[in-house]
C-alpha distance (Angstrom), angle and dihedral (degrees) to the residues before:
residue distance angle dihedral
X1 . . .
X2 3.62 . .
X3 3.81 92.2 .
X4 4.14 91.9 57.9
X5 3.81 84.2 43.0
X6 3.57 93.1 61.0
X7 3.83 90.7 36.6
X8 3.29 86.1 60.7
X9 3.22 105.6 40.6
X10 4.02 86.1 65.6
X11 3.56 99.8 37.1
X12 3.66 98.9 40.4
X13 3.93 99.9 174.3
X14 3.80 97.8 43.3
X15 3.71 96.0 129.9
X16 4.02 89.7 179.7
X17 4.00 83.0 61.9
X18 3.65 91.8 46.3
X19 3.83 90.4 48.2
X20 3.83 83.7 50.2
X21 3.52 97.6 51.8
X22 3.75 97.6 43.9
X23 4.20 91.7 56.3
X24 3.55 92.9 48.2
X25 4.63 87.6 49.0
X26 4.04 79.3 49.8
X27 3.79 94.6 50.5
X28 3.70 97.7 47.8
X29 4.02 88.3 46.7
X30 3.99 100.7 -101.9
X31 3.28 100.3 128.8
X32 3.78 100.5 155.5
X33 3.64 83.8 57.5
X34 3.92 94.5 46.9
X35 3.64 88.7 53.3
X36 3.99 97.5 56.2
X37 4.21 85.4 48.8
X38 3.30 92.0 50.6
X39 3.97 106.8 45.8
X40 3.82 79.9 46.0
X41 3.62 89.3 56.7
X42 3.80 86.7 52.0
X43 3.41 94.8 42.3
X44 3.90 85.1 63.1
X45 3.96 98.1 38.9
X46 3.95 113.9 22.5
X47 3.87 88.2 -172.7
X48 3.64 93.1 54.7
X49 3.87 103.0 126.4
X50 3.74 103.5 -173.6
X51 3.42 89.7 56.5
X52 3.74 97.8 57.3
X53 4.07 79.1 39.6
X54 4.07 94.8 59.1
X55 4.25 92.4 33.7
X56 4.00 86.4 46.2
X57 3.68 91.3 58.9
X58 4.26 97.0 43.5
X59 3.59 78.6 53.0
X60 3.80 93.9 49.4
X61 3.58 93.4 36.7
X62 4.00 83.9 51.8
X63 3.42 92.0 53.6
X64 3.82 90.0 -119.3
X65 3.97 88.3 132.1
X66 3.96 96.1 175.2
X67 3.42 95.2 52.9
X68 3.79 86.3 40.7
X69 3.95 91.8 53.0
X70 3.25 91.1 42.3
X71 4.15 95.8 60.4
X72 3.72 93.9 41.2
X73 4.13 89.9 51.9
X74 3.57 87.7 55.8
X75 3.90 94.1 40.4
X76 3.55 89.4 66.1
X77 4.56 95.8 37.8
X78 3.69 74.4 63.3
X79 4.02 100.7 41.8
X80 3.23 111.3 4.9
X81 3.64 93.3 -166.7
X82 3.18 101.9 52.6
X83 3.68 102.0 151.5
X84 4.00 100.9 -145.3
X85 3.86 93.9 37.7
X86 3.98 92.5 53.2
C-alpha cells in the first residue's frame, strides 16, 4: 500500500485513488480500514458511486443491511446503471 500512500500523499483529493485504495483494504480483509478510505473518498466527491458501491457491500457483507441499502440506493441516484448495483 505504500505506493497509494505516497500517491496520496501528493494528490490528496484524488477520490479515484481513494476508491482504489479502499477495494484493495476490502480485498485483503481490512475493512475498518476500507471504510475510513472510502467515506474519505466521499467526503471529497458526494456523487462518487463506486464508493457507495464498495462501502454498500462491507456494509452488506457486515450484515449492517440499512446502511448497506442505503449506499447501494445512492449508488444507483448517482449511476443509475450501474451494472452490479442494479
Amino acid at each position: 500500500m505504500t505506493a497509494f500512500d505516497k500517491h496520496i500523499s501528493i494528490n490528496g483529493d484524488c477520490t479515484s485513488t481513494y476508491s482504489q485504495c479502499g477495494q484493495i483494504y476490502s480485498q485483503q480483509g481490512e475493512t475498518e480500514k476500507a471504510l475510513q478510505v472510502f467515506n474519505k473518498a466521499l467526503e471529497l466527491d458526494k456523487t462518487n458511486s463506486e464508493g457507495y458501491f464498495h462501502r454498500g457491500l462491507i456494509h452488506y457483507n457486515k450484515q449492517i443491511w440499512d446502511l448497506a441499502l442505503s449506499d447501494f440506493n445512492k449508488t444507483l441516484k448517482y449511476e443509475p446503471q450501474h451494472p452490479e448495483a442494479l
